[in-house]
C-alpha positions, 0 to 999 in steps of 0.5 A: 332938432334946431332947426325944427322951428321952421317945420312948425315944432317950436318946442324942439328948438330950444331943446336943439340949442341946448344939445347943442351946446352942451356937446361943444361945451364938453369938447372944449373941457375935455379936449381943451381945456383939461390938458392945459390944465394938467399940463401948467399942474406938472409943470407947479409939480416938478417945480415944487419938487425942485423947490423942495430939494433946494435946487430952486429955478434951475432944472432937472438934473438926472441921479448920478449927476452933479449941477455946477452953480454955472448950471453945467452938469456934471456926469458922475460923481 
């Protein structure tokens, strides 16, 4: 279709390029730009999930485990 203008349909063209790009458009939200975004909302998540149980910028420690303020972890309890 975007290349119509050569063989004497001008009307086509435009509408070419429009397909066109709307098919690159939605490859890069779909596959760009949509997992970074998710990807930078689980890390916010897990942050504030940290926040809130007053563990700050430390980390994840699984449950059972005790974290030493050097930031060791501690199996057991």
């Amino acid at each position: 279709m975007l290349w119509e203008l050569a063989l004497g349909k001008p009307t086509l063209g435009p509408m070419g390029m429009a397909v066109i790009g709307g098919l690159i458009t939605s490859w890069l939200l779909t596959l760009v730009l949509i997992p970074v975004v998710f990807t930078y909302m689980d890390g916010l998540q897990i942050w504030i999930f940290n926040l809130m149980r007053g563990k700050g910028n430390r980390g994840r420690a699984s449950e059972g485990n005790i974290e030493s303020p050097n930031g060791r972890v501690k199996i057991g309890k």
